[in-house]
C-alpha positions in Angstrom: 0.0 0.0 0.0 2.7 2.6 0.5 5.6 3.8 -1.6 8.2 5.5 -0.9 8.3 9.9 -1.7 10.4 12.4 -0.2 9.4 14.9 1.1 5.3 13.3 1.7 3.8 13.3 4.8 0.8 11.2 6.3 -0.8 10.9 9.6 -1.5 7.5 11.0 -5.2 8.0 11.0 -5.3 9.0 7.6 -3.3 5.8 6.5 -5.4 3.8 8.8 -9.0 5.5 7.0 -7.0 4.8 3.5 -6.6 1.2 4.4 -10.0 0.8 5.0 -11.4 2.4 2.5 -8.9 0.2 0.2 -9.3 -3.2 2.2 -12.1 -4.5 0.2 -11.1 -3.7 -3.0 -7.5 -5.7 -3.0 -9.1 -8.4 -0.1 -7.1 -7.1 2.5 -7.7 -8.6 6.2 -9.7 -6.3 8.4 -7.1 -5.6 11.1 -7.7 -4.4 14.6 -6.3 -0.7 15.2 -3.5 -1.9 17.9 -2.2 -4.5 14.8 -2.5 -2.0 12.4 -0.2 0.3 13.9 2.5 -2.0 14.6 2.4 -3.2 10.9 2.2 0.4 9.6 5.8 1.2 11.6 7.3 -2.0 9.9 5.9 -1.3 6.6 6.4 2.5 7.0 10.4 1.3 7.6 10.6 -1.0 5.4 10.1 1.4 2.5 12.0 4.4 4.2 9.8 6.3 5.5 9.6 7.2 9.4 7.5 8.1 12.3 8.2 11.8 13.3 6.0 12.0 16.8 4.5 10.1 19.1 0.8 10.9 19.8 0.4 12.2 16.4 2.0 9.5 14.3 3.0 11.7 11.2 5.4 9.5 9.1 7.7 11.2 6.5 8.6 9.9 3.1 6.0 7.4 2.0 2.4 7.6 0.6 0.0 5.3 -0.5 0.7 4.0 -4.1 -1.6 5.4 -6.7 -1.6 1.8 -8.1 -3.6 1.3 -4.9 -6.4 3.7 -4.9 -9.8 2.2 -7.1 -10.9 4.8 -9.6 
């Protein structure tokens, strides 16, 4: 779901609300928010990207792939 791009910016919630609105389309699981979070940090490193603050959870450097979004 996320690529990498420099200088993009993304709160947690609004990757989270992505997802879902996503997860049917591509037969993603349904994920309980607690999981989702700690697979959003690996994925989020994985490609990277990193989380800037706590509380907030704005990661820097990735957003979702355009491939990704149902037109």
């Amino acid at each position: 779901m996320l690529e990498q791009a420099p200088g993009a910016r993304a709160s947690g919630s609004a990757l989270a609300e992505a997802y879902a609105s996503l997860r049917n389309a591509h037969e993603w699981p349904d994920l309980a928010p607690n999981i989702f979070g700690v697979l959003l940090k690996v994925t989020v490193q994985e490609v990277g990207g990193r989380k800037l603050k706590s509380g907030v959870q704005i990661y820097e450097g990735v957003h979702i792939a355009a491939g990704c979004i149902p037109r």
